[in-house]
C-alpha positions in Angstrom: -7.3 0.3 13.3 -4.9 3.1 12.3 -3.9 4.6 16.0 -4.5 0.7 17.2 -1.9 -0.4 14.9 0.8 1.9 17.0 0.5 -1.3 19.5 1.1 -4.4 17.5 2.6 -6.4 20.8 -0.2 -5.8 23.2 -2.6 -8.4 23.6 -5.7 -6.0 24.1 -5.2 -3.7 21.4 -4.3 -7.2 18.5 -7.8 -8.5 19.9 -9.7 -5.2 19.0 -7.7 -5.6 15.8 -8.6 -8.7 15.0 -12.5 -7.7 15.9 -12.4 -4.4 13.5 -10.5 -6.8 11.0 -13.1 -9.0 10.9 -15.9 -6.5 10.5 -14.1 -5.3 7.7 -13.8 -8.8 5.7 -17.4 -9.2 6.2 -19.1 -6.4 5.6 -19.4 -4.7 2.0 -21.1 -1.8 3.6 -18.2 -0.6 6.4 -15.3 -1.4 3.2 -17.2 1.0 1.0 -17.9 3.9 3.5 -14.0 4.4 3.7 -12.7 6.7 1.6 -9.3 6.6 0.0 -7.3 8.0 2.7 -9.3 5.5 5.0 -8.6 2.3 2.9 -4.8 3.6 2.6 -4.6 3.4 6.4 -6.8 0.8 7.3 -4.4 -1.2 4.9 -1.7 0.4 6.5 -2.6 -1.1 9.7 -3.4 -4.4 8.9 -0.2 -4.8 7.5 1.2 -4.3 11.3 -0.6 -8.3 11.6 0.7 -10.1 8.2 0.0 -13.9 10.1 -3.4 -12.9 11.1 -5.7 -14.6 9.2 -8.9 -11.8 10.0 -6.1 -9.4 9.1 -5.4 -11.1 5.8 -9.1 -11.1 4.8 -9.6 -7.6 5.1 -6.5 -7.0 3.6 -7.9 -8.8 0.5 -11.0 -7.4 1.0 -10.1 -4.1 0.9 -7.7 -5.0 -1.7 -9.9 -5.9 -3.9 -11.8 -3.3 -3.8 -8.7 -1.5 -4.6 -8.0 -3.0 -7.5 -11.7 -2.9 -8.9 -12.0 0.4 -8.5 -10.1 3.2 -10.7 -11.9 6.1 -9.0 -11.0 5.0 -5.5 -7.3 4.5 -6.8 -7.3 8.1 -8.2 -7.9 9.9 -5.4 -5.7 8.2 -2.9 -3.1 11.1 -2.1 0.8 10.1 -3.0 1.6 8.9 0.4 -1.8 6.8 0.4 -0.6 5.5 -2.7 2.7 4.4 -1.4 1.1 3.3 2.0 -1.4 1.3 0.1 1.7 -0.6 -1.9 3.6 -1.1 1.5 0.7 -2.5 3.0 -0.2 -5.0 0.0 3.4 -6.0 -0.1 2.8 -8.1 3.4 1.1 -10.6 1.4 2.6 -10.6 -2.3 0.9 -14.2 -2.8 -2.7 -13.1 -2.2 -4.5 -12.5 -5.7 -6.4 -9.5 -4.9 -2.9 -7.9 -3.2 -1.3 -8.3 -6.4 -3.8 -6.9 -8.4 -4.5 -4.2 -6.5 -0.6 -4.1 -6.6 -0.4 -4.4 -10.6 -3.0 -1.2 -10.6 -1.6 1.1 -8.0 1.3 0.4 -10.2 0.4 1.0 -13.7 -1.4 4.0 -12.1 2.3 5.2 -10.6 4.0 4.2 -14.3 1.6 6.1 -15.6 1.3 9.3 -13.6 4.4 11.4 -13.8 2.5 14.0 -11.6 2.0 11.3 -9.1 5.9 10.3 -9.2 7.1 13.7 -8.9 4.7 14.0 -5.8 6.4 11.3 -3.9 8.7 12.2 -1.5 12.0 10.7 -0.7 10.6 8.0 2.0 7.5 7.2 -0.2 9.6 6.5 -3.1 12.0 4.4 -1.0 8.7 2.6 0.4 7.6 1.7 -2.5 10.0 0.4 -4.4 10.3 -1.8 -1.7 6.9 -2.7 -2.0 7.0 -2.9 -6.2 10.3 -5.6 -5.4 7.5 -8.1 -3.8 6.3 -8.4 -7.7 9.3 -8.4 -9.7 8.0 -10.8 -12.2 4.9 -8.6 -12.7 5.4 -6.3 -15.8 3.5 -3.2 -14.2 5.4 -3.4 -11.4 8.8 -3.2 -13.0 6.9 -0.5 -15.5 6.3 1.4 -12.2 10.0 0.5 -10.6 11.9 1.8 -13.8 9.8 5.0 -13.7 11.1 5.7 -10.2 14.3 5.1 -11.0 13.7 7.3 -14.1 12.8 10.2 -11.2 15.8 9.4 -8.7 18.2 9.7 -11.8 16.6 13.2 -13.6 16.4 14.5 -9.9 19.6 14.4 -8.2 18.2 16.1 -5.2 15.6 13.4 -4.3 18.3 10.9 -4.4 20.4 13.0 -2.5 17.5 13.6 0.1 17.1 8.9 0.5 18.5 8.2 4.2 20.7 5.6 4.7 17.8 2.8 4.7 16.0 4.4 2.0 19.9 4.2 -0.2 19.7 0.2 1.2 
């Protein structure tokens, strides 16, 4: 999914996308071999096809899983973390998104080690991603503890591009 993702306008490579998508939403087994960094960018990929509808059910399958399991959340690396978010954020509406969402984030409020890990484009990326909930409490739990980071570490904010600043 990941290096087919790379190609999100070519007919070919959105059909094989589609077929792994699908494969994913239906079987337990192939969602529970990945492992974190796998779910990170199997999300990540997905999130290339929003409107898809196989794309969607993986993304709420793997979502799900996501937000049911602590462990799994706990050893996604920072940028899994923050690719994880992005990739939920396509589809803020979806239950399981947002509770995998609400969990990635109270991990994130939670986990000054895992702030401090994130580097300039992750934290940009996901408080992109956290802005999809902003009604949710962990979320803006999460967002203020960024901020928190980019005000006590004037370096980091120094270090946002232009889009990351926007």
């Amino acid at each position: 999914l990941n290096a087919l993702s790379k190609w999100p306008d070519t007919p070919d490579c959105t059909a094989a996308v589609k077929a792994l998508a699908s494969r994913l939403a239906d079987e337990r087994g192939l969602r529970n071999a990945l492992d974190p960094q796998g779910v990170a960018n199997a999300l990540n990929a997905l999130s290339k096809w929003p409107d898809t509808p196989d794309c969607a059910d993986a993304a709420n399958a793997l979502a799900s899983r996501l937000a049911d399991e602590r462990g799994l959340r706990n050893a996604l690396a920072p940028q899994g973390v923050a690719n994880a978010l992005n990739a939920l954020s396509k589809w803020p509406d979806t239950p399981d998104c947002a509770d995998a969402a609400k969990a990635l984030a109270s991990q994130l409020a939670n986990n000054r080690e895992l702030r401090n890990a994130l580097t300039p484009q992750h934290m940009a990326n996901t408080l992109n991603a956290l802005s999809k909930w902003p009604d949710t409490p962990d979320c803006a739990d999460a967002a203020n503890a960024l901020a928190s980071r980019l005000i006590d570490a004037p370096r980091l904010c120094n270090a946002l591009d232009p889009q990351g600043v926007a």
